[in-house]
N, C-alpha and C positions, 0 to 999 in steps of 0.2 A: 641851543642845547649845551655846547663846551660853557657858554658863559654860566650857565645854573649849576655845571658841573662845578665850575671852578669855586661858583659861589657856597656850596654844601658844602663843598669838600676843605676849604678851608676853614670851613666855620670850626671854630677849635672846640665849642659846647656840646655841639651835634656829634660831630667826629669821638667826641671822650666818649659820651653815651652809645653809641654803637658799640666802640673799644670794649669798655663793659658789658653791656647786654650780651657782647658775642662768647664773652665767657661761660654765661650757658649754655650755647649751643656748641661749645666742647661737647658738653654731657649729652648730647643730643646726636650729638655724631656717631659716639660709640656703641650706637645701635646699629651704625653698619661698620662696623671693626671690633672694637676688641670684647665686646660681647656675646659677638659669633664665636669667636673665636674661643672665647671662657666655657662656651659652652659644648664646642665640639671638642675642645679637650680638656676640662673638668668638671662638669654636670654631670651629674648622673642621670639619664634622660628615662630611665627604663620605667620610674616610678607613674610618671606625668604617659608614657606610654600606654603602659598598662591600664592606666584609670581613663582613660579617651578611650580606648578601644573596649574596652566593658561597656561603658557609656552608650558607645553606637551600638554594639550586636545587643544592649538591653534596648535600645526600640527597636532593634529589627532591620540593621544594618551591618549587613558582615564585612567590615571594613577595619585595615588593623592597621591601626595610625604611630606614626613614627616621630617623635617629638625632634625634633632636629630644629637645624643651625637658621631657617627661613621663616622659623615662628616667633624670631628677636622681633621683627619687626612688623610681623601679624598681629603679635599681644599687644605693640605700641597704638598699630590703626585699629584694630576692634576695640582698646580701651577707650579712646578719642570718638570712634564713631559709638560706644553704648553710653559714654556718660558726656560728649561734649552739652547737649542741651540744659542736660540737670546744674552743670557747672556754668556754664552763662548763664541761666536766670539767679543762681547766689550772686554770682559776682558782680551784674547787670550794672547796678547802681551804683557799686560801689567807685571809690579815688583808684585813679591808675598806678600811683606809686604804691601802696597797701598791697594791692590784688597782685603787683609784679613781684614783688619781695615775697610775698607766701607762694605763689608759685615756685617763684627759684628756690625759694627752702625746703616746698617737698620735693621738686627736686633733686636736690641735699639728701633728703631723707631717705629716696629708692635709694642710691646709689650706697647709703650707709647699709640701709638692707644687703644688695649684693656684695657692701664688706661681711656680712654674716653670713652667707647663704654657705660659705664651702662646697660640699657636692648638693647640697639638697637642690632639686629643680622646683619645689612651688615656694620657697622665699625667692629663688630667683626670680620667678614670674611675676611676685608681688612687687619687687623690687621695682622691676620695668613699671608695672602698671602703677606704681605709684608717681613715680617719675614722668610718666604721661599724663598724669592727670596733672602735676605740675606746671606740664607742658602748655596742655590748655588753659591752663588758669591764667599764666604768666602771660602768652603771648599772646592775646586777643585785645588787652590793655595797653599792647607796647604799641599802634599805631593810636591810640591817645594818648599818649604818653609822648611823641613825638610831636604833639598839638604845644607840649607845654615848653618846647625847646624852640621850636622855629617860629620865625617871625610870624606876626596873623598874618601878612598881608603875600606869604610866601610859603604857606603850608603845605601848598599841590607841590610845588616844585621838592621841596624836602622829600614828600613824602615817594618822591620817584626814587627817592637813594636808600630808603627804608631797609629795602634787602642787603645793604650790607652788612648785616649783622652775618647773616649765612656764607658770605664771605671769609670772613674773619676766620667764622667758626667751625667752617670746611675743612680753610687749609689748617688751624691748629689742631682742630678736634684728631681730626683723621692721622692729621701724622706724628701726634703726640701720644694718641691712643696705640699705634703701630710702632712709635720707639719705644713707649714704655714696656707693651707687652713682651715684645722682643728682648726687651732690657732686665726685665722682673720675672717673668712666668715663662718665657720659652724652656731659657735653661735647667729648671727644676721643675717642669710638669709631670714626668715620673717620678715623683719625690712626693713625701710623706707634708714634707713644707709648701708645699704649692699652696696649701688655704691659707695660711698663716700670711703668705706672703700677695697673695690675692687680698687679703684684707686691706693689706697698707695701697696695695692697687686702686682697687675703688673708693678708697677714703682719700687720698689727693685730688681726687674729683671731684666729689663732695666738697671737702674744704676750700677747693677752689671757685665751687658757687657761692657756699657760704659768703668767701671776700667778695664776689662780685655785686651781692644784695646790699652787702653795705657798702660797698663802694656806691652804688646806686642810690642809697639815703643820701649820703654823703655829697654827691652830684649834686641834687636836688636842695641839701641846705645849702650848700656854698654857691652855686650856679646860677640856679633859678631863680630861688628866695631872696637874692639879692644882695649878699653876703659873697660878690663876685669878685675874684682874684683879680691881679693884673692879664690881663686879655693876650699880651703877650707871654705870658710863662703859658697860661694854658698851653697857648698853640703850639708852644717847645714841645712841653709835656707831652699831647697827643701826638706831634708828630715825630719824638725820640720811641714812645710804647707802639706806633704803626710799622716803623722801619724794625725793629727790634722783632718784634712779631714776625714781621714779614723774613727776615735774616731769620730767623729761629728757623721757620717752617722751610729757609731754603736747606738749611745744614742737614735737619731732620731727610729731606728729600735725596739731598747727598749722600749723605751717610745710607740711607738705604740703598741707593742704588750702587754705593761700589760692594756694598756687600751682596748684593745681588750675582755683582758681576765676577767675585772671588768665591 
């Protein structure tokens, strides 16, 4: 076991493409942080409210439904559970690297949404649900897509490391999602600027998928294709962006917690 450990984990091709991929699952995180969060303190929820509650007592259900902060990630599984089959059978045949890059781009795209949304609560919802259906599209390709990185004769064992992508993208998503909102929106949420500045919020999210897709072409012609670096700079490389990473998400940890404690 430590010996397959040690073998993945050095592998400096495998390790860069996780690096990467986990850069979506930032955007993936903020479904449980700062989206909550955007919407208990600037959605207007009342709209999305009132039109569910008409909905039920018009067939005959007197139930008066309260749009809140636990349906960020109810719109993410009900979009996944209504449309995940419609989206597998498109994408079925298609090349893993195609079908992951237009995932991570609508991905891009909700999150450009919730830079437009301001108070309105159904661009919001589109937003999410576009960015799930991203979701599915992207990652059901990403364990073929690790077929095309690791050796054939050693694919089970890679594929045991597969989750670290949600590693990565745990501890950045979450605690980058939590300094920034703290950094951007806390201080001006009773402010007339709070959209304005929500906007520049979820478009650094965005844009940072965007780099990730191509970063991800860019893997795949230099890498794969055969067009491969010195084997030693890679391993620099991924192992200066893992420690960096990893230092980032500890300062971000820091920093919250003395201000917790002030």
């Amino acid at each position: 076991m430590l010996a397959g450990a040690a073998e993945v984990l050095g592998d400096a091709r495998f390790m860069l493409m996780i690096v990467v991929y986990s850069v979506f699952w930032i955007l993936y995180f903020q479904t449980f942080g700062s989206m909550l969060w955007y919407l208990r303190d600037v959605i207007d929820k009342e709209p999305v409210s009132t039109a569910v509650t008409s909905l039920l007592r018009g067939i005959g259900l007197p139930i008066t439904f309260r749009f809140d902060i636990e349906h960020v990630t109810a719109i993410n599984a009900g979009t996944i559970v209504l449309l995940q089959v419609v989206v597998s059978r498109i994408v079925a045949n298609r090349k893993a690297l195609p079908t992951m890059v237009a995932g991570m781009l609508l991905g891009a795209l909700g999150f450009v949404l919730l830079a437009l949304c301001g108070f309105n609560p159904w661009i919001f919802i589109a937003g999410i649900s576009i960015f799930s259906i991203g979701e599915m599209t992207a990652h059901p390709k990403y364990y073929s897509f690790i077929g095309l990185v690791a050796p054939q004769d050693r694919k089970a064992v890679y594929m045991g490391y597969a989750f670290l992508y949600g590693v990565f993208g745990s501890l950045l998503g979450s605690n980058l999602g939590a300094f920034m909102y703290a950094r951007m929106l806390e201080p001006i949420l009773a402010t007339a600027g709070v959209t304005g500045k929500a906007t520049v919020f979820w478009l650094i999210f965005a844009v940072l998928d965007v780099f990730a897709a191509a970063a991800l072409v860019m893997f795949v012609a230099f890498l794969v294709l055969g067009l491969t670096a010195d084997p030693v700079q890679i391993k620099t490389v991924v192992q200066a962006l893992i420690f960096l990473a990893l230092g980032l998400g500890g300062i971000i940890i820091n920093r919250r917690g003395l201000r917790s404690a002030a």
